[in-house]
N, C-alpha and C positions, 0 to 999 in steps of 0.2 A: 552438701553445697553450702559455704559460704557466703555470707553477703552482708557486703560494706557502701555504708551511704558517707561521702564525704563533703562537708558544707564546707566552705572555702570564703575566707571575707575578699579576696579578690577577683576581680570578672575572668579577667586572662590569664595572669603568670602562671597561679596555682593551678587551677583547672586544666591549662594546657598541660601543663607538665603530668600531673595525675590523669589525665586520660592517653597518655601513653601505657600505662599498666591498663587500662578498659581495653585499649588495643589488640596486647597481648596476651595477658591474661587468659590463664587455661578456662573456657566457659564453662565445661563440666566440674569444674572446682569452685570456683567463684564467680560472683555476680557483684559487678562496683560500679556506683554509681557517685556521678562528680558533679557537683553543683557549684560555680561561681555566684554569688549574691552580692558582692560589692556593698555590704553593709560594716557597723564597726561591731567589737567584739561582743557586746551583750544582746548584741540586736540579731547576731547569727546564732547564738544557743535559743535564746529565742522561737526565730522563723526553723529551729533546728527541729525545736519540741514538738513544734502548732505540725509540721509535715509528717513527725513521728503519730501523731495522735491520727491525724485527719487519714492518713492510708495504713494506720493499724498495725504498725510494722512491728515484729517478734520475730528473738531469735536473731539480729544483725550487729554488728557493729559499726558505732556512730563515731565518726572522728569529723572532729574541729581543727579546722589549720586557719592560723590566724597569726599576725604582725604585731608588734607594740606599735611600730608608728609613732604618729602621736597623738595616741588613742590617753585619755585617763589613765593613769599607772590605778588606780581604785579598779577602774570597770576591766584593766585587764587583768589585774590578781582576781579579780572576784568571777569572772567567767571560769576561770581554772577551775580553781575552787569548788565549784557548781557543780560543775562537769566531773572531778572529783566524786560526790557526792551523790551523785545521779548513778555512777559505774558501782558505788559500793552498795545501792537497793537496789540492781540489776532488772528496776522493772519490764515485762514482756520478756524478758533471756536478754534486753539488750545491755551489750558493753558501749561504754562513752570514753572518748579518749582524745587528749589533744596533743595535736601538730604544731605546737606556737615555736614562734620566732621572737626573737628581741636582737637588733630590730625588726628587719625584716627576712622574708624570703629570699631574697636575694643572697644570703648570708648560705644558705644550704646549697645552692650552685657555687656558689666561689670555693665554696670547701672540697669538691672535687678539683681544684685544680694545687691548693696548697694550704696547709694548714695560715689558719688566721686568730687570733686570740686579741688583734689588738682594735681598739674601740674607735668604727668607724661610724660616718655618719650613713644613711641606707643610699646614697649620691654617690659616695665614694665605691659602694659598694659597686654601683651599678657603672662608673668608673672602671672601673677593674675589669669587671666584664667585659666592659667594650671593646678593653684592650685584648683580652684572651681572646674573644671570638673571633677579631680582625687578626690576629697574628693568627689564627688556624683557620684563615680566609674565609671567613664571614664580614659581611658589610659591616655588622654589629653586634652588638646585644639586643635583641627586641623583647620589650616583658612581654606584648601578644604572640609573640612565635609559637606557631602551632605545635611546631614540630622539636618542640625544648626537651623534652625526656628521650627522642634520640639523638640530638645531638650532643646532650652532655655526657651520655652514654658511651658516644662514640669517641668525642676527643679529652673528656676527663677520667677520672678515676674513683668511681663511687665506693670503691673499697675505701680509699683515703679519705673520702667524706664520709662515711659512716663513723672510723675510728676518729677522725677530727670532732667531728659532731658530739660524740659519746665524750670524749675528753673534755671539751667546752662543757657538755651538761656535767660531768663530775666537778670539774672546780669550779661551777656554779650554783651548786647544791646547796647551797645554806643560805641564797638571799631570796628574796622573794621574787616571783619570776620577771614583774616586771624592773626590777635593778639589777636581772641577770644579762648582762652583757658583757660580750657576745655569746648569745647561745641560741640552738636552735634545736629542736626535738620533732623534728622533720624523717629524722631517722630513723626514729623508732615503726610509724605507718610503714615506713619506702621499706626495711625489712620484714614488716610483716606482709606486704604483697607480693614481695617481691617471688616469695616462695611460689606465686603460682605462674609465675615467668615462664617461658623455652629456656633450657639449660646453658643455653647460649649466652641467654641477659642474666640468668638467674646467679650463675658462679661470680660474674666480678663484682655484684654487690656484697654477696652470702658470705663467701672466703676468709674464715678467722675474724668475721664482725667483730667480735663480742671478748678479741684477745689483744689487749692492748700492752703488753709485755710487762 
């Protein structure tokens, strides 16, 4: 058994969306737990630690997803960094790993519907959205939408967001993460849970991820 604690610096977007895999998510394989905290980047490794210590947790993995925003470019190279660090003394068996975005979240949905490389503001982003979702008859885009991990599911293409995503972190490989734009490392978690999906959800994420020709 499996088991992932995911602290999230968003209340809604992130969480909703990762508690779609808590949804389905085979139980006998894994156990994921989602936490929104609506803090900024140093302050979620942080309250990440004090919850690792205080219920003694061994044996899991810890993942950070987190935005640039306009967070510190200092506090959000250095939460990486940390986190980094933390995964290479694997204390208790745990691994740490991060989810981040520059800039934000919203950059990993848009990429299910077409590649993007070019430097938006996170408005524009959510721009975009509005209009994908209304043209596939949704009222909107809502960042509280509950129900966000099936419906991008259902009318995007997360195969194309994984290989889009994967390509944005390769040609952004050599700046430091927070002058990495656009990029988002979102993909890396959403494939590793993804494995313990119904076959159903699990193939059009999984399908040649990781073959980018």
């Amino acid at each position: 058994m499996e088991t992932y604690y995911i602290f999230c610096e968003g209340k809604k977007t992130e969480p909703n969306y990762f508690e779609g895999f808590v949804r389905y998510a085979d139980p006998e394989q894994v156990k994921i737990n989602c936490f929104g905290l609506g803090k900024e980047t140093l302050r979620i490794l942080e309250l990440a630690q004090n919850y690792i210590r205080k219920n003694e947790i061994k044996q899991s993995h810890i993942w950070l997803v987190f935005d640039r925003d306009d967070f510190v470019a200092k506090n959000f190279d250095e939460t990486i960094q940390k986190v980094k660090e933390l995964d290479q003394k694997r204390k208790g068996g745990n691994t740490y790993r991060c989810a981040w975005s520059n800039e934000c979240f919203e950059l990993w949905i848009l990429l299910h519907f077409s590649y993007y490389q070019t430097l938006f503001h996170r408005d524009e982003y959510i721009r975009l959205l509005k209009k994908i979702f209304r043209k596939h008859g949704f009222l909107t885009y809502k960042k509280q939408e509950q129900d966000l991990f099936e419906i991008v599911l259902k009318i995007g293409d997360p195969h194309l967001a994984v290989q889009s995503a994967k390509k944005l972190a390769l040609q952004q490989q050599k700046k430091r993460p927070s002058q990495a734009r656009p990029c988002t490392y979102v993909f890396e978690l959403v494939l590793e849970l993804a494995c313990y999906l119904p076959e159903e959800m699990r193939a059009p994420i999984l399908k040649k991820s990781w073959n980018l020709g």
